[in-house]
N, C-alpha and C positions, 0 to 999 in steps of 0.2 A: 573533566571534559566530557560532552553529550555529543556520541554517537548517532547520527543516524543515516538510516541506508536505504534507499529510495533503489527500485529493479524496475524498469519499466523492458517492456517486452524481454526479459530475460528469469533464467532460474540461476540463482546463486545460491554454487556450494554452501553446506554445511559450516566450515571452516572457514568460509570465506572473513563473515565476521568476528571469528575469533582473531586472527592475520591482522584485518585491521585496526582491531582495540591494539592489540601491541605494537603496530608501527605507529602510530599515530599517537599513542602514549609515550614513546620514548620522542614525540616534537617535544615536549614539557624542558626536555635541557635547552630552550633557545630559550627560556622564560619571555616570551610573546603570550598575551594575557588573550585565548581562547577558551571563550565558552560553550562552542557548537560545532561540529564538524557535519558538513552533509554529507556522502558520498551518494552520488549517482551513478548505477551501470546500467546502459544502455546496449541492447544486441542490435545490431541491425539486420534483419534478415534476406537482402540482397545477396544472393550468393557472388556476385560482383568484388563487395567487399572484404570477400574473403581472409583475407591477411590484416586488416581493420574493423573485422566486422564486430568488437565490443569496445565499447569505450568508457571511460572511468572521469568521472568529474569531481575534485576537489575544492569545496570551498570552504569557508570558516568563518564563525560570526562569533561579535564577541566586542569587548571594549578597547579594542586592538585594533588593528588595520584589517582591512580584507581581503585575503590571500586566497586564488584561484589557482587550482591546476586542472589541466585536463591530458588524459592522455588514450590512443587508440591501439591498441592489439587483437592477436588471432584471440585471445580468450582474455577472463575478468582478472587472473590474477595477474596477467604481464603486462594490461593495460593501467592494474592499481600499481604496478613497482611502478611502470615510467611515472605515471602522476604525482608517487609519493615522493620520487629525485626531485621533481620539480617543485613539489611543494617543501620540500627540505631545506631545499635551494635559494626559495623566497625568504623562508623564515630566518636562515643564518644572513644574509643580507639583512632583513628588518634588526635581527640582533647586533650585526657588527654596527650600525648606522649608531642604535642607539647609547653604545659605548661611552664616554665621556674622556677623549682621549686630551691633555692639556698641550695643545701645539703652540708653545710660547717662542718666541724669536730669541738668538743668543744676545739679542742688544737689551732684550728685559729683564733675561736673567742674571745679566753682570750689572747689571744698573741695581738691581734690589738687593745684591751683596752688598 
């Protein structure tokens, strides 16, 4: 999976992308076939915004569906957790859909014995 990390009017921590190769590495257990991750952090410098003022955007490209999250916090890292729930969120949903679960009626299955 291809990382990439877009700061527009912001400075993101040293560590920052280290955090999210490993959160974003461990989406790989929903096997959803992603090949590109963006993430976007945006600060807003309105001091208005204060308790909102960075926000985190999630999206994913790839031969898979295209899963978005976005989410807004006082700073980059609590704004990537809430986006990473929601992008988690999405992907166990895309996984359970494409289970192959066999919902046969009890009248087909006593008829094929």
């Amino acid at each position: 999976m291809n990382i990439v990390l877009h700061a527009r009017n912001a400075q993101v921590a040293e560590d920052f992308k280290e955090i999210t190769e490993e959160k974003l590495i461990s989406m790989d257990r929903f096997s959803v076939v992603i090949e590109r991750v963006e993430i976007e952090v945006i600060h807003e410098a309105n001091p208005r915004q204060g308790k909102f003022s960075h926000r985190v955007i999630l999206t994913s490209h790839g031969a898979g569906p295209l899963v978005r999250a976005e989410a807004a916090a006082f700073n980059d890292l609590a704004a990537f957790d809430e986006a990473i729930k929601n992008f988690e969120l999405q992907l166990r949903k895309i996984h359970e859909r494409s289970k192959d679960v066999g919902h046969e009626s009890v009248r087909k299955r006593a008829s094929s014995k």
